[in-house]
FIPA-373984 format. One record per residue (C-alpha): x, y, z; chain; residue number from 1. Coordinates in steps of 0.001 Angstrom, whole numbers. Layout:
<sites>
((X Y Z) A NUM)
...
</sites>
This chain:
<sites>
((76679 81401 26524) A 1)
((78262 79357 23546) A 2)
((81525 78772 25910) A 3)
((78944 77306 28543) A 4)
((77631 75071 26329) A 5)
((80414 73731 24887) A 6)
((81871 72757 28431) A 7)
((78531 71474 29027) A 8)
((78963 69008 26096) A 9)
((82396 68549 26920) A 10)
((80917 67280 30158) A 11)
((77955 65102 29303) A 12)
((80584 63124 26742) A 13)
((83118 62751 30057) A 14)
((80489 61516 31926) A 15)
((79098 59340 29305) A 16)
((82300 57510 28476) A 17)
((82705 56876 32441) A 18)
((79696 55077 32279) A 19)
((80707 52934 29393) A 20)
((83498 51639 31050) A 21)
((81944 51535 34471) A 22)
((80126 49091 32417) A 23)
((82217 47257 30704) A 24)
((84502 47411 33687) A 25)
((81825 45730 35946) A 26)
((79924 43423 33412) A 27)
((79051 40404 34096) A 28)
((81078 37025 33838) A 29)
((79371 35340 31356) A 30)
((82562 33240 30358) A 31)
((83915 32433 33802) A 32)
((87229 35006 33221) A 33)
((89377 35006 36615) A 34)
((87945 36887 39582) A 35)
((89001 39777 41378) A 36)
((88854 43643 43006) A 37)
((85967 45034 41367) A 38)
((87740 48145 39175) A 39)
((87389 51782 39208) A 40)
((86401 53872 35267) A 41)
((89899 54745 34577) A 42)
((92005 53943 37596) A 43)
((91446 50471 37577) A 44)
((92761 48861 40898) A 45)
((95274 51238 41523) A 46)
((94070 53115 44662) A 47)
((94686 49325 46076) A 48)
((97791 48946 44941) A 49)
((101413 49770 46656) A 50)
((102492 51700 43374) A 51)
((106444 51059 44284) A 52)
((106100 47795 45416) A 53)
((103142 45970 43240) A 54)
((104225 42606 44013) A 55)
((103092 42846 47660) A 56)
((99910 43911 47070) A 57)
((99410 41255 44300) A 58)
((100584 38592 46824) A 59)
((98005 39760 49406) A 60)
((95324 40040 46851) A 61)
((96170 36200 46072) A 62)
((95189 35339 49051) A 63)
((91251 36719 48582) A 64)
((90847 35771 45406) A 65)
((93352 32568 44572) A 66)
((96021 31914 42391) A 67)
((94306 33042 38969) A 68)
((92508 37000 39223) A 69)
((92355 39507 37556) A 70)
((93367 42999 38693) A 71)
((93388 46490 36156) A 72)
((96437 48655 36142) A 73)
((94156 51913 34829) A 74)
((92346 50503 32024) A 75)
((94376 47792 31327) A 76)
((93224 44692 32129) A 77)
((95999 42242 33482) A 78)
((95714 38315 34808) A 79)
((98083 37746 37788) A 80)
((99502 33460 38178) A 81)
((100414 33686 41911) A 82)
((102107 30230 43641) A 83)
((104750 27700 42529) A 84)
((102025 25007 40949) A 85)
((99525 27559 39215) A 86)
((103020 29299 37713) A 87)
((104832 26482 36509) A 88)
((101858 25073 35244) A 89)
((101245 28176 32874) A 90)
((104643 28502 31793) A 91)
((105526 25049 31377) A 92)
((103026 23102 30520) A 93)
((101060 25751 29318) A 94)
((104099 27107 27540) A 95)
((102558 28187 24119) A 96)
((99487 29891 25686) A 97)
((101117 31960 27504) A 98)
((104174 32279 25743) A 99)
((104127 35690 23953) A 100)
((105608 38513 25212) A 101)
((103587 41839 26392) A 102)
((105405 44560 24914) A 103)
((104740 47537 27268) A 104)
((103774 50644 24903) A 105)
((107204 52570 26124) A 106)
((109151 49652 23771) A 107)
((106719 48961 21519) A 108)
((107553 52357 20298) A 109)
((110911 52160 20472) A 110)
((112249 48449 19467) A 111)
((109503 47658 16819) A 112)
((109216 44488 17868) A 113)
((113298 43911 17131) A 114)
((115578 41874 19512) A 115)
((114340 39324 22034) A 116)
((112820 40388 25150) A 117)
((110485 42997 23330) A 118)
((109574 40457 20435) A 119)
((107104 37767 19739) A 120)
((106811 35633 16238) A 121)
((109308 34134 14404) A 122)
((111905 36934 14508) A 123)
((111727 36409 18332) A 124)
((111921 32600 17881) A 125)
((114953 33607 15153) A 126)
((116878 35474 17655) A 127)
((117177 33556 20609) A 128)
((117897 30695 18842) A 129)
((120584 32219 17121) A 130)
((121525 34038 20821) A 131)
((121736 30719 22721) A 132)
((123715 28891 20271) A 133)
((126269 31667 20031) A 134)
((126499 32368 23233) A 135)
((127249 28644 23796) A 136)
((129632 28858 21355) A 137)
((131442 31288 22609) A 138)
((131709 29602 25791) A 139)
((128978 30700 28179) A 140)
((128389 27477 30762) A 141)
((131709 25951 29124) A 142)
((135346 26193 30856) A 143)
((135917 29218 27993) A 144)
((134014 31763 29661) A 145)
((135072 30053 33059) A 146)
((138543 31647 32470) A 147)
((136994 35074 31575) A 148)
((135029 34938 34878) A 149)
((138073 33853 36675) A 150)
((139843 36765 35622) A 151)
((137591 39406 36258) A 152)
((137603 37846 39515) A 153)
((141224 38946 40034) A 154)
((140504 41928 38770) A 155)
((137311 42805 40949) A 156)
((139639 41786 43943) A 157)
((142069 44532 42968) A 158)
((139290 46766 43000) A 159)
((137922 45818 46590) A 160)
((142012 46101 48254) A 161)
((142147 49650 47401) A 162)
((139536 50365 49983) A 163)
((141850 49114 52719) A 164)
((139435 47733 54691) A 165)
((137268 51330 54833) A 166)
((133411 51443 54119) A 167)
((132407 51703 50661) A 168)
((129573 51367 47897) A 169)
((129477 47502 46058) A 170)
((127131 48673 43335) A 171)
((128968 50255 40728) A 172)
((132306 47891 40899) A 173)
((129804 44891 41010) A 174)
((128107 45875 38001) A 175)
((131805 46407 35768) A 176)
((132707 43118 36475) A 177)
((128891 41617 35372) A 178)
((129284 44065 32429) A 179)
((132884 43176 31301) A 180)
((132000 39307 31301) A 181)
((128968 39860 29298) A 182)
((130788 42329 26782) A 183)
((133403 39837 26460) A 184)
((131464 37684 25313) A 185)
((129533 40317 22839) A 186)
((132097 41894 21610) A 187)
((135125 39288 21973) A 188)
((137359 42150 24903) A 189)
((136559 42950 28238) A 190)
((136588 46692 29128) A 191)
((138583 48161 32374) A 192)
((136754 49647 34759) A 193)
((138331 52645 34182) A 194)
((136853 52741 30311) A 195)
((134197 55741 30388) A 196)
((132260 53584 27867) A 197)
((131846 51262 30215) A 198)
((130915 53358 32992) A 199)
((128609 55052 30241) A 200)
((126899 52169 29135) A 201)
((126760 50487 32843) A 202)
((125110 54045 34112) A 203)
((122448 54344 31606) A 204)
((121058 50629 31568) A 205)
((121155 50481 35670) A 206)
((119023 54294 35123) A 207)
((117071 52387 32823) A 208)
((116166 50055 34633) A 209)
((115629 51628 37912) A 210)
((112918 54119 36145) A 211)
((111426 51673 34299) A 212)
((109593 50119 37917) A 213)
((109206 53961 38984) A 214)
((105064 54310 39222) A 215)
((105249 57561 36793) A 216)
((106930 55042 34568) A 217)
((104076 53104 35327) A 218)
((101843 55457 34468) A 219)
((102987 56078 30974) A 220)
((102959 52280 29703) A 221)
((99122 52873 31140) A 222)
((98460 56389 29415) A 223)
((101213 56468 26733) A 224)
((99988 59934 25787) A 225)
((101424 61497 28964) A 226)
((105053 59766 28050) A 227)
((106355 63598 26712) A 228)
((105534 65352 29970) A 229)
((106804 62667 32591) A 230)
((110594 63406 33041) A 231)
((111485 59841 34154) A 232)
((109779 59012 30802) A 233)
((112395 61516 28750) A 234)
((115122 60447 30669) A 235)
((114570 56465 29867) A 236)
((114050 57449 26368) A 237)
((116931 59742 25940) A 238)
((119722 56757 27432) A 239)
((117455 53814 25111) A 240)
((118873 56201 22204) A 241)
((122186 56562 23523) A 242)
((122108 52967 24488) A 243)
((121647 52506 20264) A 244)
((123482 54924 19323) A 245)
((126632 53449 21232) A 246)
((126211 49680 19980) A 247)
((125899 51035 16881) A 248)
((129541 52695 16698) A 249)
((130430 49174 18315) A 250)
((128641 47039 15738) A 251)
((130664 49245 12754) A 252)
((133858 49134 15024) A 253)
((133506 45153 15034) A 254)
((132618 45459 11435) A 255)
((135302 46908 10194) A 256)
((137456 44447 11598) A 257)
((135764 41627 10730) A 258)
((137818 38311 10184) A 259)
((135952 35310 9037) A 260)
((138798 32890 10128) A 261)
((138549 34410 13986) A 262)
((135057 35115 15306) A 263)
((135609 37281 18544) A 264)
((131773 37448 20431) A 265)
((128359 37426 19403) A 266)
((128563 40439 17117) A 267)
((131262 38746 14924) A 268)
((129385 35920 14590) A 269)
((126049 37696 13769) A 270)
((127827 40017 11159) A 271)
((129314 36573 9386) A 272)
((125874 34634 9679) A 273)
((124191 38109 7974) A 274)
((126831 37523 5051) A 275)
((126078 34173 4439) A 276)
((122744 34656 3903) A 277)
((122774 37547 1559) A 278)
((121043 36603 -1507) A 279)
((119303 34204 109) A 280)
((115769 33886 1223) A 281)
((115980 31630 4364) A 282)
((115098 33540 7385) A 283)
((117433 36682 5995) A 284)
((115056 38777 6359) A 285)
((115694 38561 10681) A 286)
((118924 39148 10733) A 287)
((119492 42917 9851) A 288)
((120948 46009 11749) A 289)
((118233 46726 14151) A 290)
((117643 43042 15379) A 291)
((121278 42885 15490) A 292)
((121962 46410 17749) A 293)
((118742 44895 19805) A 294)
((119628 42275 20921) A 295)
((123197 42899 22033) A 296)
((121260 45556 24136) A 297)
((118904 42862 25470) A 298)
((121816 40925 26086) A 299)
((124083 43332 27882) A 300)
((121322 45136 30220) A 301)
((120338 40936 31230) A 302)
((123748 40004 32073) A 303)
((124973 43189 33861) A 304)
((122203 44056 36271) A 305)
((120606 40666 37271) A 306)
((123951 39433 38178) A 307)
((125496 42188 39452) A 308)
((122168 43102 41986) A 309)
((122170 39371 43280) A 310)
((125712 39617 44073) A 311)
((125291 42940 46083) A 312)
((122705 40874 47839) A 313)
((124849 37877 49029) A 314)
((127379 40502 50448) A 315)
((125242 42493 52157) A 316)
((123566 39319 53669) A 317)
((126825 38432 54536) A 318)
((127834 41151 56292) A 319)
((124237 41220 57974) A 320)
((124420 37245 58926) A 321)
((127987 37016 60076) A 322)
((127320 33184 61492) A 323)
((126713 32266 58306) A 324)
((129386 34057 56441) A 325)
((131635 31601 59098) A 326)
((130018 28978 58061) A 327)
((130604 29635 54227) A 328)
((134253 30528 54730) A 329)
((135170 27410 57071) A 330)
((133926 25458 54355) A 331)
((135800 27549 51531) A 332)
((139142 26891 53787) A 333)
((138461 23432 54059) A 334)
((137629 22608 50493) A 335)
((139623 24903 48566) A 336)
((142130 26542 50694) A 337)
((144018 29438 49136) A 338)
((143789 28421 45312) A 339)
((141429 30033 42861) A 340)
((137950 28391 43217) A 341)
((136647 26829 40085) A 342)
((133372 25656 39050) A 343)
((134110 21921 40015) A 344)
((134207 22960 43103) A 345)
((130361 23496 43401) A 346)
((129984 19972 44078) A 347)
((131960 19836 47379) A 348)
((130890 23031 48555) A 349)
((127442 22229 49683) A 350)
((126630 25247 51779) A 351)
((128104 27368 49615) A 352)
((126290 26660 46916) A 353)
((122906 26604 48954) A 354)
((123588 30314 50537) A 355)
((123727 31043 46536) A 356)
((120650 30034 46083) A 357)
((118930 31226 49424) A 358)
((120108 34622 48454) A 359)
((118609 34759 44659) A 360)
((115449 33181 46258) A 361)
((114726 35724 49300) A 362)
((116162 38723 47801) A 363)
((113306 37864 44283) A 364)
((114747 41081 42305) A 365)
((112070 40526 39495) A 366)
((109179 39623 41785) A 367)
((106845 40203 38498) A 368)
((108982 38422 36068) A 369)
((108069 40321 32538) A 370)
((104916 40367 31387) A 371)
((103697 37536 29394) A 372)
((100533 37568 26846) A 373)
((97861 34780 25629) A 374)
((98874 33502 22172) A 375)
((95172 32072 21784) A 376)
((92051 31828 23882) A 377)
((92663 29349 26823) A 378)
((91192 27208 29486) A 379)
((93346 27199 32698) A 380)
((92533 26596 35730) A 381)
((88961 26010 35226) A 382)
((88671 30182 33893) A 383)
((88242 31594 30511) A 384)
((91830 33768 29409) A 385)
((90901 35100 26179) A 386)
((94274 35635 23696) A 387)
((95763 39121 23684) A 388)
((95136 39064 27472) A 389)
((98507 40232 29457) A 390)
((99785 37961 32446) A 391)
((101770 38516 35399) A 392)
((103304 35218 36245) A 393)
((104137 36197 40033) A 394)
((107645 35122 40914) A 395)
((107530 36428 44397) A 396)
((104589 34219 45077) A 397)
((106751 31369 44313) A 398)
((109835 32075 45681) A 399)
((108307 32841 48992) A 400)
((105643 30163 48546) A 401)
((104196 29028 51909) A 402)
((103319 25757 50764) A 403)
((106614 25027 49527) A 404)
((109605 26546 51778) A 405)
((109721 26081 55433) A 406)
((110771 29827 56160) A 407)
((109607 32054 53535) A 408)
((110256 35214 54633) A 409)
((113412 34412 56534) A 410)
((117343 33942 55411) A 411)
((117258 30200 55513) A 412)
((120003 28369 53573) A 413)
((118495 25002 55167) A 414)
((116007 25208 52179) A 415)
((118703 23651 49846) A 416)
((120512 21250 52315) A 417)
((119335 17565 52692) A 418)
((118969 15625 56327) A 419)
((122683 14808 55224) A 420)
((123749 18631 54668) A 421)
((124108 17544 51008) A 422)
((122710 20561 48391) A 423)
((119084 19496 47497) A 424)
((117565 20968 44472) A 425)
((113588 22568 44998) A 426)
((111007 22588 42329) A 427)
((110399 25945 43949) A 428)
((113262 27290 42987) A 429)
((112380 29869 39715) A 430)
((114450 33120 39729) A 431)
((115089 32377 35847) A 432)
((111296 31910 35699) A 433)
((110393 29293 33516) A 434)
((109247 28004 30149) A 435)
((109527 29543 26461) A 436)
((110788 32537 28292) A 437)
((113397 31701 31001) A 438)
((116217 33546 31012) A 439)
((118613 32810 28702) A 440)
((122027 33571 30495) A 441)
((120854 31130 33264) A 442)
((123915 29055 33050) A 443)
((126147 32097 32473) A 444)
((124678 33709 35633) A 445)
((124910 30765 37512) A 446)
((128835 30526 36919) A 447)
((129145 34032 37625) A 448)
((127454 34213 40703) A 449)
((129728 30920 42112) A 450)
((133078 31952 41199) A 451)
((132562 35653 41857) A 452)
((130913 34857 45328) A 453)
((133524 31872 46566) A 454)
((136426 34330 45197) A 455)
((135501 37373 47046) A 456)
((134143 35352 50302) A 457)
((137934 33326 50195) A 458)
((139643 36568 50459) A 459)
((137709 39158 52062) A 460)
((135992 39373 55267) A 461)
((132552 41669 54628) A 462)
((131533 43577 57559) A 463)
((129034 46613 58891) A 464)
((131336 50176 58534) A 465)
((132243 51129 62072) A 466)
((129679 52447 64273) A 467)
((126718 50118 62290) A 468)
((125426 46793 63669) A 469)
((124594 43467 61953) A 470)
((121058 44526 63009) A 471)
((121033 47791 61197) A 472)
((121665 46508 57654) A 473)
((118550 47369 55658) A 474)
((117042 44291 53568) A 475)
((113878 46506 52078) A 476)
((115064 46697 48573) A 477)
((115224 49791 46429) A 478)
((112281 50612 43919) A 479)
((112598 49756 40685) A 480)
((112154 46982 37908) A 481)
((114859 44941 39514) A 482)
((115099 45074 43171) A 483)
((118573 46562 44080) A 484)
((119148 46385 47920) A 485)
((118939 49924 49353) A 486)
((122188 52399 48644) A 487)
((124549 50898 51668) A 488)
((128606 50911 52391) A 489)
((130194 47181 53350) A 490)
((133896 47034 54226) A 491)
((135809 44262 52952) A 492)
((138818 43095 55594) A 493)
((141309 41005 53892) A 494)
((141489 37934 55369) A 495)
((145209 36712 54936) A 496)
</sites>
C-alpha cells in the first residue's frame, strides 16, 4: 500500500510539472517574442523536426512563420534568422546583440569557457585577436603560406598518381593535406601523410565532428544528464581528451625547443607572448595552458575539415558535371598551361574561381552556422529577443535564398559571372557567415581551396569508377555537424 502511494505521488508531481511547462510553454506573448510551432512539455518541436537534417525543416518552417520564429529543441528555447537580409542584418549590424557564443552543455563542460569558438568575454575577445594576428604573421593570406600550400599541392598529387587511374576514396587524403597546412602553420612543420599522429589527430576531429550533428548527440546538449549512457556521447568525449592530451605533448615538445630569435607557428609565438607577460598584470591572466592547448584545437579541427569537405565537394561535382569540369580545364590550359597555378592567377581565371564559389555555396556544409546568443535584451525585427536567448542564424536559408540567386537549388556557376563572363561578387555569398564571428581562416581557406582545386583540376581528369554514370553520383550529404558528401570513390585520370 505504501509502494502505491509513493508511485502515486511520484505521479501527481510528473503530471504537475507537465502542466507547468505546458504553461509556460504556451503562455501568452505579452512582449511580442518571435512566433512559431506551438511546443510540446518536454519535446519541444521535435516530432516536427528532420532530426538528421534540421536545417530543412527550419527552412520550411521559415516559410509559415517568416524570417524571425522561434522553434524549441526539447525544452530549450531557440530563435532561428532565416534569409540573406534578416541574417546579415543580425550579425552585422546587429553584431554585439547577437554576438556571444552559445556554448552547447557537451563543451561547456569540457573547455570551461577556454579557446575561441566555445568562449565569450574578454578571454574570447583576447584570443582571437591574438589568433588572427599570428596567424597573419605567420603568413596565412600572404605569399608565405602560399608556398606551404603549393607544396602540399605536389605532395597531394603524389598521393592521387598512385591510384593509377583506379576508383578510390578523396576523404581521408583530402583532409592530410587541409591538416598539414594548418599544422604548419601551428606548429611551424608539416606532417607526412604517413605520420600516425596525423592520421590520429585527423581521425578523431573528423569523428568529432561527424557525432557532434548525430540527433543522440543532439539529445544530450538537450538533456545533458543522459550524456554517460549515449555511446556517441562517450566516444566524442573520449577523442576531446585525446585531442588534449596530444596538443599537450605538442605544446611541451614546442616548448622545449623554444627559440626566441626563430618563432616557428602559432604555438611558438603564444609560448614567447606568455613569457613576456609574466609578472605582469595586462591581460596575463588569458594566456595560460588551457587557452593555449584550446585554441590550437579550435584552430586545427576549423582548418582541416571545412576545407578539406568543400574540396571533396568540387571533385565530386566535377566528376558529376563533366561539361563543366571542360569548361574549368580549357580555361586552366589557356591561362596557365602546365606551370604551377598561383594565387595571381585568380584574377584571370574567371570561371574557375566562380565554380569555387558555386560549390561552397550549394554544397552549405554548416547550414546552421554555430549557435549564437543575445548579449542584452533586443529589438529586431519589430520582436522582443530577450539576452541569454540562443540563435540559429540559418546559413542554408541564405545560401539558397530565393530572393537572391537565380537557381537555388541547382549547380549554377552563372551566379558569380557578369553579362561579360567576368567573376561578380554576391552579397549572398556567406559560407564564412558573418560578423563578430566569421570564420577566422577565411582568407587561409580561400587560398587553399584555389590552389588545391586549379592544381588537381590541371593535372587530373576526375571521373565516375567504371560501371557508374554522371547521373548516379549522390549529392545528399552525409549527417553530421559539417555536411560531408556521402562515402563515394572518384578516379583521377592523369591528363598529360
Amino acid at each position: 500500500m505504501a509502494l502505491f502511494q509513493d508511485y502515486t505521488a511520484v505521479l501527481i508531481c510528473v503530471l504537475i510539472l507537465l502542466l507547468v511547462l505546458y504553461h509556460l510553454f504556451s503562455g501568452s506573448n505579452s512582449r511580442n517574442e518571435p512566433p512559431g510551432p506551438k511546443p510540446l512539455p518536454l519535446l519541444g518541436n521535435l516530432l516536427m523536426l528532420d532530426v538528421n537534417r534540421p536545417y530543412l525543416s527550419l527552412c520550411e518552417m521559415a516559410k509559415q512563420y517568416g524570417s524571425v520564429f522561434t522553434v524549441y529543441f526539447g525544452p530549450k528555447k531557440v530563435v532561428v534568422l532565416a534569409g540573406y537580409k534578416t541574417v546579415k542584418r543580425a550579425l552585422v549590424h546587429y553584431a554585439d546583440e547577437f554576438g556571444d557564443r552559445e556554448i552547447m552543455p557537451l563543451f561547456r563542460d569540457f573547455t570551461k569557457g577556454h579557446g575561441i569558438i566555445a568562449a565569450n568575454g574578454e578571454s574570447w575577445k583576447e584570443m582571437r585577436r591574438f589568433a588572427l594576428t599570428n596567424l597573419r604573421d605567420f603568413g596565412m593570406g600572404k605569399k608565405k603560406i602560399e608556398e606551404k600550400i603549393i607544396e602540399e599541392t605536389w605532395h597531394l598529387k603524389k598521393e592521387f598518381e598512385k591510384f593509377e587511374g583506379n576508383p578510390f576514396e578523396t576523404n581521408q587524403l583530402m583532409n592530410y593535406a587541409a591538416s598539414s597546412v594548418i599544422a604548419a602553420i601551428i606548429y611551424g612543420h608539416r606532417f607526412d601523410y604517413t605520420d600516425p599522429q596525423l592520421r590520429c589527430m585527423v581521425d578523431r576531429a573528423n569523428e568529432s565532428v561527424r557525432l557532434t550533428g548525430t540527433a543522440s548527440v543532439q539529445l544530450c546538449n538537450m538533456l545533458p544528464w543522459l550524456g554517460p549512457w549515449i555511446k556517441n556521447w562517450r566516444t566524442l568525449m573520449k577523442n576531446l581528451e585525446l585531442d588534449i592530451k596530444e596538443i599537450s605533448d605538442l605544446v611541451e615538445s614546442s616548448r622545449q625547443t623554444l627559440n626566441p630569435q626563430n618563432l616557428r607557428g602559432f604555438v611558438d609565438s603564444f609560448l614567447l607572448h606568455r613569457q613576456t607577460l609574466e609578472g605582469s598584470e595586462e591581460k596575463s591572466s588569458f594566456f595560460h595552458e588551457q587557452n593555449l592547448i584550446f585554441t590550437v584545437d579550435n584552430l586545427f579541427i576549423a582548418g582541416t575539415d571545412t576545407t578539406s569537405t568543400t574540396l571533396r565537394w568540387a571533385l565530386l561535382l566535377m566528376a558529376k558535371y563533366p561539361h563543366i569540369q571542360d569548361q574549368v580545364q580549357e580555361e586552366i590550359d589557356k591561362v596557365i598551361g602546365e606551370r604551377q597555378p598561383v594565387t595571381e592567377d585568380r584574377k584571370n581565371l574567371p570561371y574557375t574561381d566562380a565554380v569555387i564559389h558555386e560549390t561552397q555555396r550549394l554544397a552549405n556544409i554548416v547550414p546552421m552556422s554555430l549557435p549564437h546568443m543575445t548579449s542584452c535584451d533586443v529589438n529586431f525585427n519589430g520582436y522582443f529577443i530577450k539576452k541569454g536567448t540562443c540563435v540559429f542564424p540559418l546559413l542554408t536559408s541564405v545560401l539558397w535564398d530565393e530572393e537572391e540567386w537565380e537557381t537555388p537549388h541547382i549547380f549554377n556557376p552563372e551566379h558569380f559571372l557578369d553579362e561579360h563572363r567576368r567573376f561578380r561578387k554576391r552579397e549572398a555569398f556567406l559560407p564564412f557567415s558573418a560578423g563578430r564571428r566569421a570564420c577566422l581562416g577565411e582568407s587561409l581557406a580561400r587560398m587553399e581551396l584555389f590552389l588545391f582545386f586549379t592544381s588537381l583540376l590541371q593535372y587530373f581528369r576526375f571521373t565516375p569508377p567504371p560501371g557508374v554514370s554522371e547521373d548516379e553520383l549522390n549529392l545528399t550529404p552525409a549527417v553530421g555537424f559539417i555536411l560531408n558528401p556521402s562515402p563515394h570513390k572518384l578516379c583521377a585520370h592523369k591528363r598529360f
